[in-house]
Backbone as CSV, one residue per row, in Angstrom:
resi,resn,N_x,N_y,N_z,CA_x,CA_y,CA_z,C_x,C_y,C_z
1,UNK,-3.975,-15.805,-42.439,-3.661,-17.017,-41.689,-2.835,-16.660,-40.447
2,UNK,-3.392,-17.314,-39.134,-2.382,-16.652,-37.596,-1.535,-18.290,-38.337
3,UNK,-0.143,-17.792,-37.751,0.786,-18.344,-37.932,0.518,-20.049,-36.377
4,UNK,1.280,-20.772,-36.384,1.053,-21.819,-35.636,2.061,-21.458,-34.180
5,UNK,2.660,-20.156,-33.787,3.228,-20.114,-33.063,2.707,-19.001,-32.521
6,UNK,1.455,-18.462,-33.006,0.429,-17.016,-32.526,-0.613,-17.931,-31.917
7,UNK,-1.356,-19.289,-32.750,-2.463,-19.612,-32.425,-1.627,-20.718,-30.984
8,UNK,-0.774,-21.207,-30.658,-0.007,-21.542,-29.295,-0.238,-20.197,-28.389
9,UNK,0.433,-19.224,-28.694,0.322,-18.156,-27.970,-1.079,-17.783,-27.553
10,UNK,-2.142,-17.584,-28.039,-3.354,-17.177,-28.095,-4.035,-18.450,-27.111
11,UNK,-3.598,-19.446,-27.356,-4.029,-20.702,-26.579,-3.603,-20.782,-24.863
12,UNK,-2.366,-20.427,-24.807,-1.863,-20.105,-23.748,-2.275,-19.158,-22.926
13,UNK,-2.301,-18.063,-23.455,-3.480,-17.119,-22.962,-4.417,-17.164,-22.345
14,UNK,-5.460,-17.987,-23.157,-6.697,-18.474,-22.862,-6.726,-19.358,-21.722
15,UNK,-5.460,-20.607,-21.800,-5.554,-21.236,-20.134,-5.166,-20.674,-19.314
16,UNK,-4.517,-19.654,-19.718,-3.826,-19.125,-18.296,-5.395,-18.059,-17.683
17,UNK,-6.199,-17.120,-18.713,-7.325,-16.825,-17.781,-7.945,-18.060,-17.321
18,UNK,-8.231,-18.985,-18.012,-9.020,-20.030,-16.957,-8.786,-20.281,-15.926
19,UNK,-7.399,-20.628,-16.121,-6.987,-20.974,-14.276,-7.135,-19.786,-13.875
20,UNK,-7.271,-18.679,-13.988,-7.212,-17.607,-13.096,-8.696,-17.468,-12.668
21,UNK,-9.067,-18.056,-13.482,-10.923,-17.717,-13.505,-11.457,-18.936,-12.155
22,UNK,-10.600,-20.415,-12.073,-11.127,-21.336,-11.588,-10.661,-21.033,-10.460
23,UNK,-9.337,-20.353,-9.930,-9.027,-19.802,-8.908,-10.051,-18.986,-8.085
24,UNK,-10.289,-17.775,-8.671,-11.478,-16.952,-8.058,-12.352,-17.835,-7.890
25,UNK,-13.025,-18.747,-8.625,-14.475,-19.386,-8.097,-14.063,-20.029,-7.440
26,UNK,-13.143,-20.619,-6.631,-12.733,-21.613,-5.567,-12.684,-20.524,-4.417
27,UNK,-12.256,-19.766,-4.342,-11.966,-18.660,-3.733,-13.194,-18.560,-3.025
28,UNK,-14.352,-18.165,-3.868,-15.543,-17.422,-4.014,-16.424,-18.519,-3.298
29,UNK,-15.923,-19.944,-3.976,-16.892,-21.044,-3.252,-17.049,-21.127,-1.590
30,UNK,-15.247,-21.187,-1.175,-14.991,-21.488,0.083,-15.450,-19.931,1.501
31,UNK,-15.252,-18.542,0.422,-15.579,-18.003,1.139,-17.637,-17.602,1.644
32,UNK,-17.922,-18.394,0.177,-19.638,-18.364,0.491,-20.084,-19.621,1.158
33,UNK,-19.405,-20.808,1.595,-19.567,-21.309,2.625,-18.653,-20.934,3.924
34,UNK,-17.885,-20.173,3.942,-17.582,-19.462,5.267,-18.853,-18.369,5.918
35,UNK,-19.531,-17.646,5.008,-20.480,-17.105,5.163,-21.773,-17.318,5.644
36,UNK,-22.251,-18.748,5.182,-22.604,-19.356,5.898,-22.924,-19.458,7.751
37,UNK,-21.945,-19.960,8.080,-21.216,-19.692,8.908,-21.775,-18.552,10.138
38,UNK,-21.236,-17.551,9.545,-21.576,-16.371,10.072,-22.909,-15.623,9.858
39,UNK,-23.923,-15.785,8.526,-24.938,-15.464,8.171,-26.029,-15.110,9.188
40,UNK,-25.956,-16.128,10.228,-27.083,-15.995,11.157,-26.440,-15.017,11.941
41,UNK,-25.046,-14.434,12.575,-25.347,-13.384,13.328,-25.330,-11.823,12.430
42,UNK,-25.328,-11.934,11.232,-24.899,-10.866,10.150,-26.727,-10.586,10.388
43,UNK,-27.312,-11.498,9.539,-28.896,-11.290,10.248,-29.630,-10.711,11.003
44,UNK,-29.033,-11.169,12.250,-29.346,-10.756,13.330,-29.364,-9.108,13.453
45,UNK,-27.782,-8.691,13.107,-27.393,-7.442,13.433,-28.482,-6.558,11.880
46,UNK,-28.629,-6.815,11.332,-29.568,-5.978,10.255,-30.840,-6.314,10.377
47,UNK,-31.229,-6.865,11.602,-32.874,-7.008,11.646,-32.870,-5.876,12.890
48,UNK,-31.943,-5.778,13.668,-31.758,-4.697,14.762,-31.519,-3.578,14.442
49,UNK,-29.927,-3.526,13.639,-29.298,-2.300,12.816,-30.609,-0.819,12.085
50,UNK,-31.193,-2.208,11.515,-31.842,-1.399,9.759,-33.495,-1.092,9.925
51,UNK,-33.865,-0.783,8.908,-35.213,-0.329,8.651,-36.144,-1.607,9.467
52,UNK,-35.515,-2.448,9.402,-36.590,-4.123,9.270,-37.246,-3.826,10.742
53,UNK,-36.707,-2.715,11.682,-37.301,-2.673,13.048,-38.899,-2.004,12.847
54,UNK,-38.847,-1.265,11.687,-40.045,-0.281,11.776,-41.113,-1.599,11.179
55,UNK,-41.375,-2.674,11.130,-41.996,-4.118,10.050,-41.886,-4.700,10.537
56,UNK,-43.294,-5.720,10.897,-43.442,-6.953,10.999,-43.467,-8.208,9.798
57,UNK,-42.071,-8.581,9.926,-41.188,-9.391,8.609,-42.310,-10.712,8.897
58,UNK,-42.620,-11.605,7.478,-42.877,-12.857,7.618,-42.052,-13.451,6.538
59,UNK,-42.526,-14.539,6.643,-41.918,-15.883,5.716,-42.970,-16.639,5.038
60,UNK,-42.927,-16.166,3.854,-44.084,-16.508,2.609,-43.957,-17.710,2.265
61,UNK,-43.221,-18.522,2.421,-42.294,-19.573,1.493,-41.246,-20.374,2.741
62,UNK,-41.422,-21.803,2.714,-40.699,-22.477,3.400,-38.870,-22.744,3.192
63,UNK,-38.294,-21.768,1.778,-37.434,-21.361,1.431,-36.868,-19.935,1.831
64,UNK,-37.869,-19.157,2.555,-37.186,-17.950,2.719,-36.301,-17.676,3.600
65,UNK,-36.220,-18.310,4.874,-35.199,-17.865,5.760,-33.220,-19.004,4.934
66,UNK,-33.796,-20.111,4.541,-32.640,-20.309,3.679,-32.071,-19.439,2.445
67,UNK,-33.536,-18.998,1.903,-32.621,-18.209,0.685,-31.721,-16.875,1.380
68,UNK,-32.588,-16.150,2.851,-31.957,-15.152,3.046,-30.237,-15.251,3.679
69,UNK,-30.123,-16.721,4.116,-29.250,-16.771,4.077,-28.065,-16.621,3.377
70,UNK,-28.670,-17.439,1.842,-27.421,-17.331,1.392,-27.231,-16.067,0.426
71,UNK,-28.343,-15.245,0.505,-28.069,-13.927,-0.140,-27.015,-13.395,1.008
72,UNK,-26.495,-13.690,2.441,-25.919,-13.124,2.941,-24.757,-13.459,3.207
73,UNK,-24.424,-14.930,2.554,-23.061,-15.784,2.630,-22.777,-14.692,1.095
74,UNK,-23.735,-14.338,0.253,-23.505,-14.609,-1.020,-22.420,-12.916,-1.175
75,UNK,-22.889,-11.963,-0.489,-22.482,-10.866,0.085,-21.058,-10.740,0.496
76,UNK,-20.700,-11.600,1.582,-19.524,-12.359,2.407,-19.007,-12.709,0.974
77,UNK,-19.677,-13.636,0.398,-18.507,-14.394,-0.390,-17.753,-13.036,-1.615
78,UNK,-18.787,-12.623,-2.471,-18.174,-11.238,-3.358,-17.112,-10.592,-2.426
79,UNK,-17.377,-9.834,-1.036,-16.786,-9.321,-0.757,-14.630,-9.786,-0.270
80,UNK,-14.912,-11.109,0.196,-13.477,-11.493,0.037,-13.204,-12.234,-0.720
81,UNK,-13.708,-12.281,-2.154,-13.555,-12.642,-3.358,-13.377,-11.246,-4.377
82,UNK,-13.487,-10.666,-3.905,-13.392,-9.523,-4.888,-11.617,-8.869,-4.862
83,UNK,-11.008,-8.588,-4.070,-10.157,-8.201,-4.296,-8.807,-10.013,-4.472
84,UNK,-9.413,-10.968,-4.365,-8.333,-11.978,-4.687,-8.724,-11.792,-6.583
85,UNK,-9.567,-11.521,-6.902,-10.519,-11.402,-7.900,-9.416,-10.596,-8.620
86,UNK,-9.034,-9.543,-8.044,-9.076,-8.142,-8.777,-7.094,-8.727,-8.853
87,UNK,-6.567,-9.439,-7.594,-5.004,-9.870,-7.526,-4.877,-10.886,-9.277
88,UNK,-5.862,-11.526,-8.931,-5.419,-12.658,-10.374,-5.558,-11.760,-11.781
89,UNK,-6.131,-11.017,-11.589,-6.207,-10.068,-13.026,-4.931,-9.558,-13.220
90,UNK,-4.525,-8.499,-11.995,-3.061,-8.417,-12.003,-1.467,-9.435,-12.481
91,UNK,-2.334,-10.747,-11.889,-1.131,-11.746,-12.259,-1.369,-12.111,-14.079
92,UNK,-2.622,-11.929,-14.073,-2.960,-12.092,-15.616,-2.386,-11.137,-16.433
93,UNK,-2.051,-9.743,-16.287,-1.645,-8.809,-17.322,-0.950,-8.626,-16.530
94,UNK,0.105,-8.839,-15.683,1.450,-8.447,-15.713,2.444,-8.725,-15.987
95,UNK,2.506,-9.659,-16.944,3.770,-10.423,-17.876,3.685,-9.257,-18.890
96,UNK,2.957,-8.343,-19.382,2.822,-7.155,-20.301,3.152,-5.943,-19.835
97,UNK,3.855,-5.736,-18.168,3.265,-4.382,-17.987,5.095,-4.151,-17.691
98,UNK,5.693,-2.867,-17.200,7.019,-2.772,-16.998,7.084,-2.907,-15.345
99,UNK,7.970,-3.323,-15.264,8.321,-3.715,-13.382,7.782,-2.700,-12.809
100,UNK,7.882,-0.971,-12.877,7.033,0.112,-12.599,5.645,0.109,-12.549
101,UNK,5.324,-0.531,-13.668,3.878,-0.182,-13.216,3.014,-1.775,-12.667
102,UNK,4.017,-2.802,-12.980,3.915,-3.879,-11.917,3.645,-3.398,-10.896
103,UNK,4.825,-2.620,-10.013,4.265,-2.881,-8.690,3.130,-1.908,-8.284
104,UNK,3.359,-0.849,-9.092,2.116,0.541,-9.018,0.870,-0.342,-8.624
105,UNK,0.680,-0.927,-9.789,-0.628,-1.440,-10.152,-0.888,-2.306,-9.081
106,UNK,-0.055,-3.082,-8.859,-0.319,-4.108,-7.202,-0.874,-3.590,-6.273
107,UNK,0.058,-2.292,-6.097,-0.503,-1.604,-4.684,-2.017,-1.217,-4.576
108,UNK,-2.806,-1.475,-5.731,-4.237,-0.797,-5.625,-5.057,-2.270,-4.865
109,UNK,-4.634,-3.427,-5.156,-5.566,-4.311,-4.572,-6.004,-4.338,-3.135
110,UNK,-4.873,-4.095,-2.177,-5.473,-3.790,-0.641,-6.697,-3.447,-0.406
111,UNK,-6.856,-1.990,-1.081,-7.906,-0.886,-0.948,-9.242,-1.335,-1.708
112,UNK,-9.096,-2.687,-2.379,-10.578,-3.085,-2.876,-11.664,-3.456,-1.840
113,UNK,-11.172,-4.245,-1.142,-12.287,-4.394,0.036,-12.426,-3.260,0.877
114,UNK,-11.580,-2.136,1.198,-11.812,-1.418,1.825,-12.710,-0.175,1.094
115,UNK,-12.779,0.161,-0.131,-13.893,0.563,-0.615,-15.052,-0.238,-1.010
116,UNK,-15.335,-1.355,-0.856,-16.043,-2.211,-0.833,-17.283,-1.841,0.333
117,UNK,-16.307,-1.772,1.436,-16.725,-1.687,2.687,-17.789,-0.564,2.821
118,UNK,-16.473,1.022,2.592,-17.303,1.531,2.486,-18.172,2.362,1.695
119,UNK,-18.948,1.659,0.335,-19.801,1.716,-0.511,-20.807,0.560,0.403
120,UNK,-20.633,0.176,0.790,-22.154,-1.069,1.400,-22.720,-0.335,2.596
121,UNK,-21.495,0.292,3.328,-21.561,1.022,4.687,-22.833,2.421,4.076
122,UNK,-22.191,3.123,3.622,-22.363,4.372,2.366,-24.396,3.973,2.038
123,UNK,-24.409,3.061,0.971,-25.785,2.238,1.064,-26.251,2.065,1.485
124,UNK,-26.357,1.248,2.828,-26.836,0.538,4.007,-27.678,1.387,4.521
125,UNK,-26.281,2.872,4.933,-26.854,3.222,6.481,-27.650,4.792,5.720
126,UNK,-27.610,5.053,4.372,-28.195,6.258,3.795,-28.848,6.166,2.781
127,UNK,-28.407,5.598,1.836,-29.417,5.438,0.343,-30.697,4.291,1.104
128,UNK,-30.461,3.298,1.156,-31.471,2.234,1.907,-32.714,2.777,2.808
129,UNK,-32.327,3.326,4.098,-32.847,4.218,4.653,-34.541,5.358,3.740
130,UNK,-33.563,5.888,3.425,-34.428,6.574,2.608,-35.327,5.975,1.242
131,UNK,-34.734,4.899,0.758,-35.523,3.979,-0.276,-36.738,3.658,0.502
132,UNK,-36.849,3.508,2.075,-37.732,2.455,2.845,-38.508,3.430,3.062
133,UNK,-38.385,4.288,3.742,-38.896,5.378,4.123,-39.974,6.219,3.183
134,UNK,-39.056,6.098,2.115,-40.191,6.678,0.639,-41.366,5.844,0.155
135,UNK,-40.986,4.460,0.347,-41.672,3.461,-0.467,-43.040,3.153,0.769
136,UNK,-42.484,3.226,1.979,-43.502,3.375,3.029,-44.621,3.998,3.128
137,UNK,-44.035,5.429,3.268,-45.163,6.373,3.263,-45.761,6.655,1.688
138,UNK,-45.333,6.241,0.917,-46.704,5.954,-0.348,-47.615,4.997,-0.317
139,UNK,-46.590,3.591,0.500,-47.779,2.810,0.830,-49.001,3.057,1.534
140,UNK,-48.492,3.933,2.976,-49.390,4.469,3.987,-50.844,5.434,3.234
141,UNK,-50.233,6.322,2.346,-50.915,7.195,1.444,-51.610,6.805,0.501
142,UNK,-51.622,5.201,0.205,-52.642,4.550,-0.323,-53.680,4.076,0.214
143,UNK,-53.682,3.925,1.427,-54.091,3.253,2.460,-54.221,1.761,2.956
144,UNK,-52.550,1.203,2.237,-52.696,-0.443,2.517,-51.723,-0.562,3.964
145,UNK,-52.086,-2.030,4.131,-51.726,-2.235,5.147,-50.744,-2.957,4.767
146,UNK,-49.155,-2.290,5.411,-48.040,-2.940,4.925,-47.481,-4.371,5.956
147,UNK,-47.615,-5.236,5.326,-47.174,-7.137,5.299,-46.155,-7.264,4.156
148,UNK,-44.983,-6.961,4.618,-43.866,-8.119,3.789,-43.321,-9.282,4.027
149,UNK,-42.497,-9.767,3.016,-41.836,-10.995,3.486,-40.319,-10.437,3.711
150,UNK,-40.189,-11.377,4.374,-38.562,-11.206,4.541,-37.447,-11.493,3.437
151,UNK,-38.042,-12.186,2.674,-37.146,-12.214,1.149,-37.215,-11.204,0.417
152,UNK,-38.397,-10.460,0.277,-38.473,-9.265,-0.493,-38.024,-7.976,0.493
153,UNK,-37.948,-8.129,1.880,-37.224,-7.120,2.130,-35.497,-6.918,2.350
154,UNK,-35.486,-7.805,2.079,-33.412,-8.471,1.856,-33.202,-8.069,0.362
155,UNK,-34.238,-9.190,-0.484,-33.901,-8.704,-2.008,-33.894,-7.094,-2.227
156,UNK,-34.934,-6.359,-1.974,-34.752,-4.551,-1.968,-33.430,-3.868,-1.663
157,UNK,-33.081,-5.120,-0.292,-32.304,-4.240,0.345,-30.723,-4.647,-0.873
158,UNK,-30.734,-5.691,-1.218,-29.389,-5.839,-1.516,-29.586,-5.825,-3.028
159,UNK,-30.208,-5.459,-3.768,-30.538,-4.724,-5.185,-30.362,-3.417,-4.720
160,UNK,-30.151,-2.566,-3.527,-29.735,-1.496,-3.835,-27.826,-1.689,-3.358
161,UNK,-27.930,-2.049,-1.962,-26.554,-2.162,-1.431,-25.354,-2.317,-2.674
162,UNK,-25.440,-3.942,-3.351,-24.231,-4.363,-4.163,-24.106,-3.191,-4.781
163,UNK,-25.499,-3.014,-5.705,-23.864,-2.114,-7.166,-23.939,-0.757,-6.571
164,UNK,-24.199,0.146,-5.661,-23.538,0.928,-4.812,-22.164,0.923,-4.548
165,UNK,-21.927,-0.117,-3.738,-20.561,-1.254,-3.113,-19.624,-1.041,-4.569
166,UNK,-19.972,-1.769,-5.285,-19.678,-2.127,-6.697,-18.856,-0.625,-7.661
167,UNK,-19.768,0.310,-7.127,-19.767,1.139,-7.765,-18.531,2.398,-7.098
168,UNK,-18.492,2.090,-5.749,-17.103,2.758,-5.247,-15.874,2.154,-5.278
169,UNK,-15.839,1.409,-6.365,-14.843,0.949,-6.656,-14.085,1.052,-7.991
170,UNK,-15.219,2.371,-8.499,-14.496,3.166,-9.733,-13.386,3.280,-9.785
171,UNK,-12.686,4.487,-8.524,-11.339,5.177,-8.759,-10.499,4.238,-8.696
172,UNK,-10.625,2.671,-8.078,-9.323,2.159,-8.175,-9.102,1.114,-9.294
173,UNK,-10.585,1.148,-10.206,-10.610,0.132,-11.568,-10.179,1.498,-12.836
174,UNK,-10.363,2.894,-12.667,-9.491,3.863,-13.408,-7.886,3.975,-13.391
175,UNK,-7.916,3.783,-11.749,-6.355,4.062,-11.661,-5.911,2.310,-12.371
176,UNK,-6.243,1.237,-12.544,-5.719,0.022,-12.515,-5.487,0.324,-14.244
177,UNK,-6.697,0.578,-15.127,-6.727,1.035,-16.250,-5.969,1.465,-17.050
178,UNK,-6.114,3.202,-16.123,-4.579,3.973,-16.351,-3.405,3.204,-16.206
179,UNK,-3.061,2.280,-15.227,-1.556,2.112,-15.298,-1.248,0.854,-16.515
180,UNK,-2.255,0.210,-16.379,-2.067,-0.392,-18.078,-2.266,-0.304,-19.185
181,UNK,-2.511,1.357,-19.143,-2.189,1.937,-20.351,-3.556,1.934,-21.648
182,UNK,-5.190,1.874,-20.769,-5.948,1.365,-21.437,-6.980,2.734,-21.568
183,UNK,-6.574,3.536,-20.069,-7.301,4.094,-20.319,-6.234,5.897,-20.101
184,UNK,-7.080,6.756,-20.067,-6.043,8.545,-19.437,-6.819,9.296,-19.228
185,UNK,-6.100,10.237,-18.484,-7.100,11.649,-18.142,-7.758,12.276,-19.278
186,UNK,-7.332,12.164,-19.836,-8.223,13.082,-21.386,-8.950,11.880,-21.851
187,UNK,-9.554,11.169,-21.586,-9.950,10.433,-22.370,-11.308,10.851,-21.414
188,UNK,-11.437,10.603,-20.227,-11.936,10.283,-18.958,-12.910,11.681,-18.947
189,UNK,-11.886,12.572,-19.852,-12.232,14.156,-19.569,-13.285,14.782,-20.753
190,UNK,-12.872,13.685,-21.699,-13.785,13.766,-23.022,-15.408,13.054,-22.570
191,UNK,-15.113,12.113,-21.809,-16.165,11.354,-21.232,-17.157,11.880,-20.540
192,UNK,-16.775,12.793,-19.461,-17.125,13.676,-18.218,-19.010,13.579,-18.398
193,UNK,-19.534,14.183,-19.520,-20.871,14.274,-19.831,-21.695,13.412,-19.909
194,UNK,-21.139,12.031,-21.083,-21.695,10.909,-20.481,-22.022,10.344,-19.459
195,UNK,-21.079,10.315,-18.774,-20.222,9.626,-17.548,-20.611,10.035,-15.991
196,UNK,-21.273,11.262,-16.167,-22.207,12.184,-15.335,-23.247,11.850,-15.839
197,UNK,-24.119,11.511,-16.836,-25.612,10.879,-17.216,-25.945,9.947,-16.850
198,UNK,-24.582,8.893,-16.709,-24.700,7.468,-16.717,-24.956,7.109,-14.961
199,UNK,-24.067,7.913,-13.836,-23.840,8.205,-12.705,-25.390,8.840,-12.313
200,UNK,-25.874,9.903,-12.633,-26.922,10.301,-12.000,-28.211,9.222,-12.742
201,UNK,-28.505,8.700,-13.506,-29.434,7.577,-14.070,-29.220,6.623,-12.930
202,UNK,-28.283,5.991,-12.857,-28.127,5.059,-11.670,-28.714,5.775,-10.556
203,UNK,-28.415,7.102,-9.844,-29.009,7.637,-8.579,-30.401,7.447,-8.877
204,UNK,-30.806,8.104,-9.855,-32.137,8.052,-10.024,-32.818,6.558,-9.679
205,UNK,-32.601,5.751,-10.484,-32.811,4.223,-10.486,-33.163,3.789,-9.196
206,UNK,-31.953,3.945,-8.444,-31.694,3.244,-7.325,-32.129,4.066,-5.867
207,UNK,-32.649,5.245,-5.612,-33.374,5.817,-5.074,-34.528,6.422,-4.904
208,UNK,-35.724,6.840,-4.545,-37.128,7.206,-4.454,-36.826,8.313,-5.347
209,UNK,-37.925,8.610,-5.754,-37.981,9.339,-6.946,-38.418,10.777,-6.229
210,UNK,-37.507,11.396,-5.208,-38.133,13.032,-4.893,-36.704,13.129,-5.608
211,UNK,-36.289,15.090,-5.102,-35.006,15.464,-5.718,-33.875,15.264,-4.812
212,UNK,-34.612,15.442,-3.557,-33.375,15.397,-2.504,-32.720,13.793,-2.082
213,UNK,-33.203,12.860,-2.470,-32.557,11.527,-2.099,-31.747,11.537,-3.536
214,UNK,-32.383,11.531,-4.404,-31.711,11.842,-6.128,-30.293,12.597,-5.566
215,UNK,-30.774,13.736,-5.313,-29.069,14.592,-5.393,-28.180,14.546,-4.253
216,UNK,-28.557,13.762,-3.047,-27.862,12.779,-2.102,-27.344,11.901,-2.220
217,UNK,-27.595,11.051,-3.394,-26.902,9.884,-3.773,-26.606,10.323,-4.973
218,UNK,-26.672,11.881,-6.290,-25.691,11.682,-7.182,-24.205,12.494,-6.867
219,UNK,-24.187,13.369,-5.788,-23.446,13.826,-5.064,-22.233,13.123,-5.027
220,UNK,-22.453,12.066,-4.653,-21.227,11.254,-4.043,-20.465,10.923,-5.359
221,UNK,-21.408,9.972,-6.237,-21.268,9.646,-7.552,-20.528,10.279,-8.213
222,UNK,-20.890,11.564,-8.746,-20.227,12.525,-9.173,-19.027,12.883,-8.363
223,UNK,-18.919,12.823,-6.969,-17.310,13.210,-6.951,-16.105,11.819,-7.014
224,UNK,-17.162,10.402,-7.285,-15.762,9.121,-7.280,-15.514,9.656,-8.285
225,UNK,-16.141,9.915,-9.398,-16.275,10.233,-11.211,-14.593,10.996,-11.265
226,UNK,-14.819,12.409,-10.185,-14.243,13.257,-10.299,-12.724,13.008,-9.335
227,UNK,-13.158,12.586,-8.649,-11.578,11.417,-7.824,-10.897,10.649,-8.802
228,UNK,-11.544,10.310,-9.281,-11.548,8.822,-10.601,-10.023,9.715,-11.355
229,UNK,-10.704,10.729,-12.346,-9.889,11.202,-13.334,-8.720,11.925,-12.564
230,UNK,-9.259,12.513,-11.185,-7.839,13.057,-10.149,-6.508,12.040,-10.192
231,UNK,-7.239,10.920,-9.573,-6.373,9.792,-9.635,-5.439,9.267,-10.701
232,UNK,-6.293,9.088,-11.902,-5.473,9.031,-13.545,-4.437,9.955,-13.525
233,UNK,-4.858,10.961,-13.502,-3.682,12.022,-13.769,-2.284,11.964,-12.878
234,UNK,-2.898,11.829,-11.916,-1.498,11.335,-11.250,-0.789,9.998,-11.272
235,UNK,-1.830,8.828,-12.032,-0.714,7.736,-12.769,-0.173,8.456,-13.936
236,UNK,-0.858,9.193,-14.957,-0.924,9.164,-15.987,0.570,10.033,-16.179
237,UNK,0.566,11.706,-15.089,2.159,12.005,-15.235,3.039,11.113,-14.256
238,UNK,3.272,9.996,-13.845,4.254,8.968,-13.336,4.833,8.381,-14.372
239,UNK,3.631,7.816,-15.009,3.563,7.400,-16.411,5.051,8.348,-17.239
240,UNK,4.177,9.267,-17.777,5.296,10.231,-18.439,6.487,10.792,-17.978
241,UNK,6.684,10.571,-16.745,8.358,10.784,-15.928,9.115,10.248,-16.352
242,UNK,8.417,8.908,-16.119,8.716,7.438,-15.973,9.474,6.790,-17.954
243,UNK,8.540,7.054,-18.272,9.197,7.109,-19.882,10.491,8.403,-20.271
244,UNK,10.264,9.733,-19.773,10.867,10.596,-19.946,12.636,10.360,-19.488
245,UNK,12.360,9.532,-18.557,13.863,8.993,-17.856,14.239,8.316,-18.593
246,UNK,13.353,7.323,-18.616,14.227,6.011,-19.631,14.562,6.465,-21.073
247,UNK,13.600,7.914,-21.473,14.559,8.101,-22.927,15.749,8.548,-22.355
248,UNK,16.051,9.617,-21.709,17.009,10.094,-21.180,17.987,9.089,-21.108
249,UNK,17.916,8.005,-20.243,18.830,6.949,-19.896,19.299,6.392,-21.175
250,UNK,18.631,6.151,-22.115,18.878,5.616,-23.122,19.615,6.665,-24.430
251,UNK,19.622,8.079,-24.017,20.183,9.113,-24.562,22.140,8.954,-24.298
252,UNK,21.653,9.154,-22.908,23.125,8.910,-22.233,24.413,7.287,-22.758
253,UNK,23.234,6.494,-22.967,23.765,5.287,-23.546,24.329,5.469,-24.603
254,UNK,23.911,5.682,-25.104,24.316,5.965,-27.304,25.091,6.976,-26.739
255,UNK,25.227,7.945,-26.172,26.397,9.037,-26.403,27.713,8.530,-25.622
């Protein structure tokens, strides 16, 4: 039986992620109609920027230039939703954590959008590229005549971009981990094999199937992996200073 002052506690809990949860989607709402907004010159610059120059784009569907829109508010919106995202988690588990690794742990949110950035940048202007390029000239080598739509060449494009994006944002969801004590370097280090299977499967996945786009995009992968556990270790002995003092301090007390 939870006692009636655990199942309060446990309750409390629970509203307090909600509001944290209804926060982000307000967040998330206002910034995917800010996106909006801006969508049509974001457009613009990736019909110039990107592959879409080498294609004559159509519109299959009297929905497509709206949907491509808001796949591009929708972009906008994750992206300055993601690190208010990543702040409320912080406010969520830091009534548990010690004033130390309070503020440790704070300091990582800045740097979410800025690896955000550049994992889409990273995607965009190299994995993408070469996805188009591959998928092209097999088409050519069949001998069809390539006609897309413009929804399916946005959807391609941003089924590869996000969890790229997504995905350079390992080292600072390890280091956040580490400082709350969930995750450590040896753990990370026991992992390494998996964790390198799991990393190059995704390259594979998400790039043309020769070796050299494969080991161009597991390259990178493999060294956040390896940043990742760099990073731990250096919460992980702060960590152990950090306790090592306070026994100390607490040595000095009693004597």
């Amino acid at each position: 039986m939870i006692s009636s002052e655990h199942e309060m506690s446990l309750m409390e809990h629970l509203g307090e992620l909600r509001r944290r949860i209804i926060y982000v989607l307000i967040v998330f709402a206002l910034a995917l109609a800010g996106g909006l907004f801006v969508a049509g010159p974001v457009y613009e610059w990736l019909i110039r920027s990107g592959s879409a120059q080498a294609f004559q784009l159509n519109a299959f569907s009297f929905w497509d230039g709206i949907g491509i829109y808001m796949k591009i508010a929708m972009i906008i919106g994750i992206a300055v939703a993601l690190p208010f995202a990543c702040y409320q988690l912080w406010r969520f588990v830091s009534p548990g954590l010690r004033p130390q690794e309070r503020s440790a742990t704070l300091r990582y949110v800045p740097y979410v959008l800025l690896l955000f950035i550049v994992g889409t940048a990273f995607a965009y202007f190299i994995i993408f590229p070469m996805a188009v390029q591959f998928t092209s000239s097999v088409t050519k080598s069949m001998g069809l005549h390539e006609t897309y739509g413009i929804a399916q060449y946005f959807t391609f494009m941003f089924n590869i971009v996000l969890p790229v994006a997504l995905l350079f944002e390992l080292p600072l969801l390890v280091m956040f981990l580490t400082g709350i004590r969930v995750l450590t370097p040896i753990r990370l280090r026991k992992w390494r094999k998996m964790s390198y299977f799991l990393l190059v499967f995704v390259a594979v996945v998400i790039t043309p199937p020769d070796f050299i786009s494969d080991f161009l995009v597991s390259i990178p992968l493999l060294v956040l992996y390896e940043a990742s556990v760099f990073l731990s270790s250096v919460v992980y002995r702060r960590q152990l200073r950090a306790q090592e003092e306070r026994e100390a301090n607490m040595c000095i007390v009693h004597d």
